[in-house]
N, C-alpha and C positions, 0 to 999 in steps of 0.2 A: 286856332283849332276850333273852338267853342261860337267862333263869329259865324265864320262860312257855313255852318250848318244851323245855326239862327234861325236861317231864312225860311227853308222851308218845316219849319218849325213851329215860327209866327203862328199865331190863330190853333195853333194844334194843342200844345201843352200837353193833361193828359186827355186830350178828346177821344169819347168813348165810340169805338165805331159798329155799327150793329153791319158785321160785313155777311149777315147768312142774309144770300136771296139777293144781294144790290149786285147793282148794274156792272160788270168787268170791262173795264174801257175794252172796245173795238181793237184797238192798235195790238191787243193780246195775242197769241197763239197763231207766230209768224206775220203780224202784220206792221205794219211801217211807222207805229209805235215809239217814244225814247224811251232808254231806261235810263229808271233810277226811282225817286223820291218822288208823290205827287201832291200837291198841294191838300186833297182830301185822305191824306194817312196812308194810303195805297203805294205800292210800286209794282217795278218791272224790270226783273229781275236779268240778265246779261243773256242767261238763255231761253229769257221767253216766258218765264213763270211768273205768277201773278202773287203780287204779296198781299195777302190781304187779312191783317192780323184783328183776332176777336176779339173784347175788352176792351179795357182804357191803355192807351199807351203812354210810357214815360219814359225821357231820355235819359241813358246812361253814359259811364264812357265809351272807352274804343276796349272790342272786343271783350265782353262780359263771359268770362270763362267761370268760374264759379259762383256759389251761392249758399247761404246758409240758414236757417230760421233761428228764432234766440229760439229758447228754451218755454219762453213762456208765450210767443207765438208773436211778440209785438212787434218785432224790427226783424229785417233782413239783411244780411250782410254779403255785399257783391265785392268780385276780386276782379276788376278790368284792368284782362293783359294785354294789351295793343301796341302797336308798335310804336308813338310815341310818346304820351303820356298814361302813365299807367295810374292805378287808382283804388282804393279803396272807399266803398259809400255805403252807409246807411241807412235804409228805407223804413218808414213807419209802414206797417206793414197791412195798417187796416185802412191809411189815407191813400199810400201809393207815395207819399212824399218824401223826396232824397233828404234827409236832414241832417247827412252832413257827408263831406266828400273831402277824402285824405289824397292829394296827387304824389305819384314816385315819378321823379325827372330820372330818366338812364344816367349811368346804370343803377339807381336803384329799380328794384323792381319786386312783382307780385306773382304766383304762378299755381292757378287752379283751388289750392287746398284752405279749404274753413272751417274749424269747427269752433263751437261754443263749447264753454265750461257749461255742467248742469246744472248752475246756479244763474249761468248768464250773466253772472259779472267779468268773466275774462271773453276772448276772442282771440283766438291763435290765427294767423294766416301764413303759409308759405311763403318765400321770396324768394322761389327759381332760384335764377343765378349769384342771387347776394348769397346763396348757402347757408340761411338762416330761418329761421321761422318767428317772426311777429307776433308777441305779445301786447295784447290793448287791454284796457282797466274799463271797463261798460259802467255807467251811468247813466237811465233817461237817452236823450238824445245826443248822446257824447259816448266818441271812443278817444282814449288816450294810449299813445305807443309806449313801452315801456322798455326793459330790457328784455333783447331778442335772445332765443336759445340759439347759440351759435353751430354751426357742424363743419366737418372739414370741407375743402376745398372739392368743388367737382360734383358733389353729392344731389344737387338741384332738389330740394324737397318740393314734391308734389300735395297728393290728396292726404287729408290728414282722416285721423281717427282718436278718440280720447275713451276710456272706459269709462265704466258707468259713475264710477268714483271720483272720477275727473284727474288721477292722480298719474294716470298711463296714458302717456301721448305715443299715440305711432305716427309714423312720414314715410312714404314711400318716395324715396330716395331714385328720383327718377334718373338721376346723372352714372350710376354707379351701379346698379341694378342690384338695389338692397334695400331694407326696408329697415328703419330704427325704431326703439323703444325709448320713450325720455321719459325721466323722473319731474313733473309738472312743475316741482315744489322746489328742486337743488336745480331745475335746466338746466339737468346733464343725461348723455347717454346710459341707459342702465344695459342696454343689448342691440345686437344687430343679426341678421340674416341677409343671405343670399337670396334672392328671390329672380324671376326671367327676368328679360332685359327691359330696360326704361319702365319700374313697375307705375304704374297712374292713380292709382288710390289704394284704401285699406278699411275693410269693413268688420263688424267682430260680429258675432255671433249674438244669439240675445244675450245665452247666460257669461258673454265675456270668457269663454274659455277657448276663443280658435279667432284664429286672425287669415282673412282671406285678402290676398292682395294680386289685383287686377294686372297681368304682364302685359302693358302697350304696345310693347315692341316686338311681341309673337302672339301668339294662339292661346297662352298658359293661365291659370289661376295657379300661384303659392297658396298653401293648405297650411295653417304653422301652429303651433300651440302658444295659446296668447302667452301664457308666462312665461314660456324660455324661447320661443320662436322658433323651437326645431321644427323642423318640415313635415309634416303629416304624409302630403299627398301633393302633386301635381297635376291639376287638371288641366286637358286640352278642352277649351271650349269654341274655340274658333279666333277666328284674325282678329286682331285690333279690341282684344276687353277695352272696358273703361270704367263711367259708374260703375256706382253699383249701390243697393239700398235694401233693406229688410225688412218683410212683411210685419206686424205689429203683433198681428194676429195669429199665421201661422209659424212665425219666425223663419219661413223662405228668405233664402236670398238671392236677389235680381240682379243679373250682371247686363250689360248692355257691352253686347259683340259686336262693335260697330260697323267693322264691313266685311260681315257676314248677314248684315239686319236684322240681325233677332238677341233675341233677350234670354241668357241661359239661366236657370233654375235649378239652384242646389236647397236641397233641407238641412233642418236645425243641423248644427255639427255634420252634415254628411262631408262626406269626401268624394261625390260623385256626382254627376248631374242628372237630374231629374227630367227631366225637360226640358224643350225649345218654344220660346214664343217667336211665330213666324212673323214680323213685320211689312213684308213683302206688298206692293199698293195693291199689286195684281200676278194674277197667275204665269208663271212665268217672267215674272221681273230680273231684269238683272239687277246689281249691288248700285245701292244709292242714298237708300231712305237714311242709312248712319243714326243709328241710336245713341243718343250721346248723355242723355240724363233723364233720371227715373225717382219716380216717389211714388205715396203708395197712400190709398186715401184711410185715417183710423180705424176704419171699421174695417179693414183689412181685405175689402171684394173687391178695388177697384186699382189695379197699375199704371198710373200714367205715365208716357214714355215720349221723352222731346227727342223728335228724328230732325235732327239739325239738317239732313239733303231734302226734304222733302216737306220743310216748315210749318211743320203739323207737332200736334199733339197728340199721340195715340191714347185710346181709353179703350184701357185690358181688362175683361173679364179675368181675376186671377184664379179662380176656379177652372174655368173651362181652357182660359189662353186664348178665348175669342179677342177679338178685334171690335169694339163693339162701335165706334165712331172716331172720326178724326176733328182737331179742334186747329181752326187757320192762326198761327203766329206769325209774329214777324220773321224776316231771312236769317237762317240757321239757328236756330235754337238748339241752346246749350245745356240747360237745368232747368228743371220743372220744378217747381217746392207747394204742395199742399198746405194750406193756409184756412184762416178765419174758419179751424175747428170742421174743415173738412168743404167747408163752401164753397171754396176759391183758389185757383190757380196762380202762382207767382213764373210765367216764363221768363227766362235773359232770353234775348237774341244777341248774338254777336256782329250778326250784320244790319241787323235795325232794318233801316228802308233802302239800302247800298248809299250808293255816292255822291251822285249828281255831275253837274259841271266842273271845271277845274281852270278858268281862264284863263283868270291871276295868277296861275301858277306854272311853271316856275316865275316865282318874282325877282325880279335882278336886283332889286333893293333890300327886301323883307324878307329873310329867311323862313316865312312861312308856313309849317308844316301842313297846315291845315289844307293849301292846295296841292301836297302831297298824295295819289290815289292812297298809297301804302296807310296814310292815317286820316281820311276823309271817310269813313267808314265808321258812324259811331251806333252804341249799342243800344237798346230800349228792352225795358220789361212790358211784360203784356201781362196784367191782371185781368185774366180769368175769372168771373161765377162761375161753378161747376153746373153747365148745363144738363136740363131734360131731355128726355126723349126726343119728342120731336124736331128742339134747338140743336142734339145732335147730329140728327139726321140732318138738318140744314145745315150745317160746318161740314159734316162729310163729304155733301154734295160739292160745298164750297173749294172745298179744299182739292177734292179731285181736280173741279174746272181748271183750278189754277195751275194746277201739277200737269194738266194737260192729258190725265192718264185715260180719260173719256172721250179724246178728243180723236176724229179721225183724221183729221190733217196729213198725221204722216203717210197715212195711204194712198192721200189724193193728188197724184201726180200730173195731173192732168193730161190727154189725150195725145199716147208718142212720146213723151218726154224721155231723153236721153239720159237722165237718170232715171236708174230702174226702181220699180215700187216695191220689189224685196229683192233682197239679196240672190244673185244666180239668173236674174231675167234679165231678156237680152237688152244691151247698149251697144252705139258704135263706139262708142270709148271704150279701149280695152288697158289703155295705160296711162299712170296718175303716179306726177310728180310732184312734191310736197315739202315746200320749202318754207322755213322757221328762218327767223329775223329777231332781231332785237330793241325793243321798247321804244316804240314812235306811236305817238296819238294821230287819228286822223287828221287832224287840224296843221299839227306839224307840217305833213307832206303835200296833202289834197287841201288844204283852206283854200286856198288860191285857186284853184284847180279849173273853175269857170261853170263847172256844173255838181250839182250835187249840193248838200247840205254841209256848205265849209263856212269858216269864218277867216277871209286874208290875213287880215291882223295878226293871226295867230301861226302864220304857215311861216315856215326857217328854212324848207329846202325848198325851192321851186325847179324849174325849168331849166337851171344853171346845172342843180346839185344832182337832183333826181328827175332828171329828163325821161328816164326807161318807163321808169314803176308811172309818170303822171301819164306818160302816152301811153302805155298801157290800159289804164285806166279809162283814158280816154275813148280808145279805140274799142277796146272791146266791152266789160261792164262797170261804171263806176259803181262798186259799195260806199254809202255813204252811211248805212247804218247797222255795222256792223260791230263788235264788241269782241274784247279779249274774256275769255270768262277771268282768267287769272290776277291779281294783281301785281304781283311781280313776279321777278323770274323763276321763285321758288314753288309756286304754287302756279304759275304758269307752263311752263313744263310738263309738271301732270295732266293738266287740262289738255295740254296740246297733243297729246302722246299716247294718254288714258284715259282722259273724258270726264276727269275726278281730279279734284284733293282731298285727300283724306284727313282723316281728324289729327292725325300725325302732325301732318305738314301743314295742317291750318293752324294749331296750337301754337308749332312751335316755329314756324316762319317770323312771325313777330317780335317772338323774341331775339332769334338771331339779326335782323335787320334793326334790332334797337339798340346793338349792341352789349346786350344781357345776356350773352352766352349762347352755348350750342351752335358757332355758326358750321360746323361739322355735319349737324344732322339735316340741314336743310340748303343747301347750296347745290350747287350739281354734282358734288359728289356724295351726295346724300346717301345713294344706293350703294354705301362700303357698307351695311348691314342689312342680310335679307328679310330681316325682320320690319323691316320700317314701311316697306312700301307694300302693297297686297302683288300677291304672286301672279306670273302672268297676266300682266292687267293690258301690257298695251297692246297698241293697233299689232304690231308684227310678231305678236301670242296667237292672235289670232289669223293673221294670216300663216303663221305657219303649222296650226293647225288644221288650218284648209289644203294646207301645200301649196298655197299660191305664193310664187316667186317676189323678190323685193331685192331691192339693195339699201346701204347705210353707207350717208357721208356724213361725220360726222356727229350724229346724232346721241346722246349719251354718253360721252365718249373724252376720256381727258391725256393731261400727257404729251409732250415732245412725238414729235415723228419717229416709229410707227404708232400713229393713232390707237388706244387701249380704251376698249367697251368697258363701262364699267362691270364689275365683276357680279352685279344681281338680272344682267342682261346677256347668259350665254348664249339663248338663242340667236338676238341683234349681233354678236359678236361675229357668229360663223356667215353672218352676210354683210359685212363691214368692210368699207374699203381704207384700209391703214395707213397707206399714203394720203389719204385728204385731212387733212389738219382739223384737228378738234378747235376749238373756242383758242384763239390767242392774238390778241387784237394789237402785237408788233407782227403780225403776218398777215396780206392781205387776201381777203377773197376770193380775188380774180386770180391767184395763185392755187387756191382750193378747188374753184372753179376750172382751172386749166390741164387739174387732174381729172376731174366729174369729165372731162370732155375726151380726155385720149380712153375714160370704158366706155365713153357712150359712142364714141365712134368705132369702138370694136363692136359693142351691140348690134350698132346700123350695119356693121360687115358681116355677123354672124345673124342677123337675125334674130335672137337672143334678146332684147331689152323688158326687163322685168315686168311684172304688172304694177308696182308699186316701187318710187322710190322717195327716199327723205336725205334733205338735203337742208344743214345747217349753214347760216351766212350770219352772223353777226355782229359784223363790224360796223352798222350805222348804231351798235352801241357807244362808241365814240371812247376816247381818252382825258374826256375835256380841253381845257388848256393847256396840258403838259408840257411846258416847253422841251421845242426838239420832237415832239412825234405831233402827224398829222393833225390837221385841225380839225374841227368837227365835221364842217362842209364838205372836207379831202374824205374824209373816211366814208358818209353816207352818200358821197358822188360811187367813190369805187367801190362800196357794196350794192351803189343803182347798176352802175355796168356789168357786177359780175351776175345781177340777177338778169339782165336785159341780154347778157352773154348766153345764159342759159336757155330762155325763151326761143332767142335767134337760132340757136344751134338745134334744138325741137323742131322750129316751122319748116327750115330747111330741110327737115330729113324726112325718109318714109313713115314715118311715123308719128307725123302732123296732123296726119289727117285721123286718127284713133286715138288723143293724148290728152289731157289737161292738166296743166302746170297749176297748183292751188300755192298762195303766197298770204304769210301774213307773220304775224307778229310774235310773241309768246306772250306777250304781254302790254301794256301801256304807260305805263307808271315815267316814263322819259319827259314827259310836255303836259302841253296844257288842252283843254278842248273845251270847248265851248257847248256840247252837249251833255257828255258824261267821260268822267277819270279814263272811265275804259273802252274808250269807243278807240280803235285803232283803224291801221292801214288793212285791206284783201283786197286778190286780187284772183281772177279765177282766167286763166286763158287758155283758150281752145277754140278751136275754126265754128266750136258750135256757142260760141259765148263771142263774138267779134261783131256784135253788136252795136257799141256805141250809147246802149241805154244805159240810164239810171236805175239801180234796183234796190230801192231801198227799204224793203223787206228787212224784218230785223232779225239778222243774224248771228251768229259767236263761234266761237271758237267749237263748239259741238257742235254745229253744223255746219260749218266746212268739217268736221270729221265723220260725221253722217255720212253727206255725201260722199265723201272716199269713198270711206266701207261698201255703199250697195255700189258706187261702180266697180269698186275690184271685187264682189261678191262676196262681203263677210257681213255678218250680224255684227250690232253694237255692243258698245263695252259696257255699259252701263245707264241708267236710268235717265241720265241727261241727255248722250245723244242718241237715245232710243224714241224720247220725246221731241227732240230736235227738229225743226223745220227744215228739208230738204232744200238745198240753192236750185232749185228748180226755176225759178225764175228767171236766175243769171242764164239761163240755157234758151239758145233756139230750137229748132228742129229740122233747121238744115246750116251744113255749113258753110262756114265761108274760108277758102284757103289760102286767102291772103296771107305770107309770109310775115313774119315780124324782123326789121332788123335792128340790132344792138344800136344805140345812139353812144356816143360817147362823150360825157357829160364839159360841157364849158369851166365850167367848175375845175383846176386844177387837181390834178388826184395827188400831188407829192408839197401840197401847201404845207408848212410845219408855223406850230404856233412858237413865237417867239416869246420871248421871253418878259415881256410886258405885256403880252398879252392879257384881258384879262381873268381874273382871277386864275391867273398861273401858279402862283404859290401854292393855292390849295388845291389843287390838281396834281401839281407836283408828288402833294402828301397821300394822293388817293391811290389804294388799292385795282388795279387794271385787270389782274392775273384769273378773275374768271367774271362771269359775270354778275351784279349788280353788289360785288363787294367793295364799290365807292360808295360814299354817303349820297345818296339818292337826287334829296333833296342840293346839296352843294354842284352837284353833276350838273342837274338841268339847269341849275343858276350861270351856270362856265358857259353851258351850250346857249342858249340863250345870247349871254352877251356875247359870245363869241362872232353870233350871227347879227343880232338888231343892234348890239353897243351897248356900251355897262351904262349910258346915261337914259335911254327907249323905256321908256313907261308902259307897263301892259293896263289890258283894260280889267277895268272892275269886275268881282264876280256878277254873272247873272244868274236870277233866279229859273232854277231849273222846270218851278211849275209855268212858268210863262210859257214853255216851248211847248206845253201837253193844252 
């Protein structure tokens, strides 16, 4: 884990970067650019944003979800919850220096909540899914674990809160949706409350007489009376509270409404809110910026607010609610903490600089996590000097560029271009198909490919397996750099669907895939609670707010035949075809596919074919080894044919000449690649994209959903693919109506792996029944040998600042 990110690391340490005013590499805002980590501190971000964090940086773990300052202002205490090693560290808090770092192997684990005793000799942390809370004995540069306060099963303590006496601990009890009171002294419960669902922290009041606890999982604030915890009040403040922190001065308290982007404001003991701080970049923004942690500077005028979408630091007039500059962090920041007596900022980011390369990974020998995308991803703090005036204006400016929000790109579509430059202007494209797949790196399919930015070495399906999707490629545009925003299929989904993950599903994705619980609230059947995901957020919300027609195969959707929408997607539901097989990979494709075809051929008879269809295939997710079902080759040969099925049966019909088929991935986390974790397969096919060129524009998963949207005529969902670089590129401006037909892959489609196959046993043990509930890591290791041999050596990582 620790090795593979070394590298670009090397020479960095904490190098301070003065990033107001320097140079934004070129390859920026749509251009042909890698993402990831760059040798000078900088990145580039999946969808095109520029990381360029102020201050000195310093490497954490994976995912730095909390934070806390001692008491007496000297050390920092970070709670890193990632998915696979998790962590507890100590920072000296005026060097910057980790001095000392506690790791939890799954399932143990850590989750969000810290607070100190006001002596600073204890240190409580949460532990999610252990259902306990961590107690450590503080000394100097030393934390000692001691006996944990235990709680019942199920209860996931989150954010913590202690009074001022140190003797009342609270937990919001994020599993059960309640909030406890412990006695510090016997750790034992003294009381409990009901509070909204999945509550996320717990804040008190100054005089310690009312407990406000933040409901993650709806709109609400619980209102309680700190001493018995009866309910006051119920506030609605908007979707997804989270922090939340109190003025010093006027004893406000700031809750941070995360995808709603603003910051609610209630007074001492009130029950009501006060105010909205709008966080918004720009006027008329859609949801993005995600407020995710707040603090407030001693003298009590100044809010700082870390917008984890938008990797800034907001500085709030708390007087006025102005906005008064943005301060450039690293990717997602999670908690802001006010330091060294008001001079200095302490950020976490949770996703540091992103990823990098992944070559070595899957390794057939090394179970590696590290070339896992899911835990390639490690966290940094950004100390912050609280800048001047004029230093903040230069971070504002900064931060825009990066954010893209200055940028006119998306308007310039250049002269005729078939994608239109707002939503409702005219194209000849009037219909857009939009097909999801399952977790293959570029490298995978296109290494080999012949053109384009691959690496052979690393390619498992070639010309045998996936003959459709390479000729495809071939033929009309190869993307070669192109990115999944998501890392796996829990937070890939959202991206592909809604243009977002939200603080929900970023949290607690990790946990579920490391086996520390919750895998309930984050899998695809995530949406059994409407509270979890923001309301009408995806593509076909808003097309049917437009009235514009679609159809659904598949998409959301679980359950035996007849196919059942999940129940937080009515609208998807009443345009769902329920004979097309949801996610079930002992069923294949090309049977899903052979339904998609007797509506589509009644479309072509009726005239009738939607403006907009989506269409799940996911079977080059594979089985592994499993002896007795398909081999990996057999599976992603018959998920090339049923896409290659699909294509074929468009160019043929009337409606080839007005259509684009859009294909890619949900995610990348399956293989390895040779540029970044998350560079995947797309493919964009239409008489006006058959081409034959390379377009390696850097594109993601928000901009193939960009483009949908202005060809079927809807506005963006959100701040990413609103910023989004149109595939304008992939496009001609005349066609070419050359037919496509289906190939039908050399590759066996009913190969089955035997039973010596390798690593069959543990394949055997792996979970199939939806997706990415096999061990990740074990998966790509099967596929792998399954295709090059359990003895094929992969190559070494390469340093990802070489390729920039």
């Amino acid at each position: 884990m620790r090795d593979i990110l070394r590298r670009w690391w090397v020479g960095l340490g904490a190098l301070t970067l003065v990033m107001a005013g320097s140079a934004v590499a070129a390859a920026a805002h749509g251009g042909s650019g890698l993402v990831g980590p760059r040798p000078d501190g900088t990145a580039l971000t999946t969808y095109g944003w520029q990381v360029t964090p102020a201050g000195s940086q310093v490497r954490l773990g994976e995912k730095p979800f909390g934070a806390a300052l001692s008491p007496d202002g000297k050390y920092l205490a970070v709670s890193n919850d990632g998915d696979n090693l998790q962590s507890l560290q100590l920072l000296d808090a005026a060097t910057h220096r980790v001095v000392q770092h506690i790791d939890y192997k799954a399932p143990e684990a850590l989750f969000i909540g810290l607070v100190w005793s006001p002596d600073g000799t204890k240190l409580y942390a949460s532990a999610g899914g252990n259902n306990k809370i961590r107690v450590y004995a503080h000394s100097g540069d030393t934390l000692t674990e001691g006996s944990p306060i235990a709680l019942p099963a199920n209860t996931f303590p989150a954010g913590l809160a202690l009074s001022a006496d140190g003797k009342r601990l609270y937990a919001a009890e994020n599993g059960n949706g309640q909030v406890a009171e412990f006695d510090t002294s016997a750790g034992t419960v003294t009381a409990t409350a009901k509070t909204g669902p999945n509550p996320y922290t717990v804040a008190l009041s100054a005089d310690g007489s009312t407990a406000y606890v933040s409901n993650w999982g709806t709109n609400t604030v619980s209102v309680l009376d700190a001493a018995t915890l009866g309910t006051k009040a119920t506030l609605t403040v908007g979707s997804h509270p989270t922090a939340m922190t109190r003025n010093p001065v006027t004893k406000d308290l700031y809750i941070a409404v995360t995808d709603t982007d603003k910051v609610a404001v209630i007074g001492p003991n009130a029950t009501t809110v006060s105010r909205y701080l709008d966080l918004a970049p720009y006027r008329g923004a859609p949801v993005g910026t995600s407020p995710e942690g707040l603090d407030v500077s001693p003298d009590g005028r100044t809010i700082y607010v870390a917008n984890a979408g938008n990797n800034d630091v907001a500085v709030v007039d708390a007087a006025t609610g102005t906005v008064d500059g943005l301060i450039p962090t690293g990717w997602y920041p999670t908690t802001v903490t006010v330091a060294g007596n008001g001079g200095s900022l302490l950020v976490t980011n949770a996703k540091g600089l992103g990823a990098g390369p992944n070559p070595g990974g899957p390794n057939p020998v090394v179970d590696d996590m590290s070339q896992y995308v899911g835990s390639m991803i490690m966290g940094t703090l950004s100390a912050v000097p609280v800048p001047g005036k004029a230093e903040l204006k230069k971070f504002t400016r900064q931060v825009r560029d990066n954010d893209r929000f200055d940028s006119s790109a998306q308007s310039a579509r250049g002269p005729k271009s078939v994608v239109p430059a707002r939503p409702g202007d005219p194209t000849p494209i009037k219909h857009v198909i939009y097909i999801v797949k399952e977790n293959r790196t570029y490298d995978q399919v296109f290494g080999s490919l012949g053109k384009g930015n691959g690496d052979p070495s690393l390619n498992l399906f070639g010309d045998d397996s996936a003959p459709n999707q390479r000729a495809l490629a071939r033929d009309f545009v190869t993307l070669d750099n192109f990115y999944a925003d998501g890392a796996v299929s829990s937070d890939g989904w959202e991206w592909a669907t809604g243009s977002e993950s939200n603080s929900y599903n970023e949290h607690l994705w990790p946990v579920a895939y490391s086996g520390r619980g919750r895998s309930d609230d984050v899998y695809t059947n995530q949406a059994t609670d409407p509270g979890k995901i923001t309301g009408d957020s995806r593509i076909w919300d808003r097309l049917d707010d437009a009235g514009i027609s679609y159809r659904n195969y598949g998409m959301w959707a679980n359950g035996p035949l007849p196919a059942k929408v999940f129940p937080t997607e009515p609208r998807l539901a009443a345009h769902t075809d329920p004979n097309f097989a949801a996610l079930n990979l002992t069923l294949t494709d090309n049977s899903r596919v052979d339904e998609w075809t007797k509506e589509f051929n009644q479309f072509v008879a009726d005239g009738q074919l939607p403006t907009m269809e989506f269409l799940r295939l996911g079977n080059d997710h594979t089985q592994g080894t499993t002896p007795g079902v398909l081999t990996p080759a057999a599976m992603v040969a018959e998920n090339d044919l049923a896409v290659g099925r699909v294509v074929d049966a468009v160019s043929h019909s009337p409606y080839w000449k007005d259509t684009a088929v859009f294909i890619t991935e949900d995610d990348a986390q399956d293989g390895p690649d040779h540029v970044d974790a998350h560079r995947t397969t797309a493919l964009v096919v239409s008489p006006y994209t058959q081409t034959g060129k390379v377009d390696s524009t850097q594109y993601s998963t928000v901009a193939m959903m960009r483009t949908m949207e202005l060809l079927a005529g809807i506005g963006p969902l959100t701040q990413f693919d609103a910023m989004a670089t149109p595939m304008t590129a992939s496009f001609a401006k005349k066609p070419n109506l050359t037919p496509f037909s289906a190939i039908t892959p050399s590759q066996s489609l009913t190969q089955v792996n035997g039973a010596d196959a390798p690593m069959a046993a543990q394949s055997e043990q792996m979970d199939f029944s939806d997706a990415d509930l096999a061990p990740e890591q074990q998966l790509n290791q099967a596929i792998w040998e399954s295709v090059k041999g359990a003895d094929s050596p992969m190559p070494p990582p390469i340093d990802h600042g070489a390729d920039n």
